[in-house]
N, C-alpha and C positions, 0 to 999 in steps of 0.2 A: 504494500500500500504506500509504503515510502517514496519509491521508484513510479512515477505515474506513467512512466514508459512500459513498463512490464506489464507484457501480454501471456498471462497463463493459457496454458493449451484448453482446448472444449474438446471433449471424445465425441460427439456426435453432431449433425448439422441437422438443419430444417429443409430439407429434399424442395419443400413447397413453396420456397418463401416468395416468389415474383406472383405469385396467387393472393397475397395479401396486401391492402391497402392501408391498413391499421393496425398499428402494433403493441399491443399492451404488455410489457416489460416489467417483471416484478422481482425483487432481490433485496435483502437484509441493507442497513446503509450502518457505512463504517463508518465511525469518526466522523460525521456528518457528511460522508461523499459514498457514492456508488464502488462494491469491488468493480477493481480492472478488469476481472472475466466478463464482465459486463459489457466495457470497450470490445474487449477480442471480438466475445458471439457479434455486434452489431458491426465489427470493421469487416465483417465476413462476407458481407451481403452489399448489396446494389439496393441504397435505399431510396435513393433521387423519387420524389412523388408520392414518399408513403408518409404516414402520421406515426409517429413513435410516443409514449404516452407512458410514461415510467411512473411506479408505483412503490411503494417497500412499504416494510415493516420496520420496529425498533421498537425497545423499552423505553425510549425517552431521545433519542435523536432528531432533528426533523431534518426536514431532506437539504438543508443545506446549500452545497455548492454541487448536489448533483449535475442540475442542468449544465451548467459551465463545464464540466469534467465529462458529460456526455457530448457535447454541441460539436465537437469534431469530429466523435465516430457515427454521427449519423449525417453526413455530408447530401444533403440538396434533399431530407427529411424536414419537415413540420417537426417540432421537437416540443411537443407540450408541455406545461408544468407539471412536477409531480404531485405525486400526494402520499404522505406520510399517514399508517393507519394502526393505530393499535394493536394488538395479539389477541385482544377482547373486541373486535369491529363485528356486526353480525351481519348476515348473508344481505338483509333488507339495505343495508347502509354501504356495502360494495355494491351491489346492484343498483342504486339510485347513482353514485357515480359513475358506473360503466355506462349508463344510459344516457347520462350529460353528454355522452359525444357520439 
């Protein structure tokens, strides 16, 4: 996390992803920033035209400097704000914001 160059390996890829318009991204935030595996999976892909829409979890973090720390690996991406959501969020209260978009 030190290193914001450091690109950790992904074992497996998304076969479909030119099929997708919107991309809804969910991942724990460190230190108030997104892990770099994060960078890798999205530097993997041709995002020009899609909507990228990051999300996470945390005991008490909010999301911080995610966007700035994503905004270069999703290159010619819509790059929405996130949203940071409790470990107690209920099914009614993720579903009213998936549906905002």
């Amino acid at each position: 996390m030190k290193d914001k160059s450091f690109r950790p390996e992904i074992a497996n890829n998304v076969d479909d992803m030119a099929t997708y318009d919107t991309i809804f991204i969910g991942f724990p935030i460190w230190w108030y920033v997104v892990p770099t595996i994060i960078n890798t999976f999205l530097e993997q892909y041709h995002l020009e035209g899609k909507t990228i829409i990051p999300f996470a979890t945390s005991g008490s973090s909010g999301m911080g400097n995610t966007n700035a720390e994503l905004k270069d690996s999703c290159k010619g991406a819509v790059l929405k704000n996130g949203q940071r959501f409790d470990a107690n969020a209920s099914a009614q209260e993720l579903k009213k914001w998936t549906d905002s978009f």
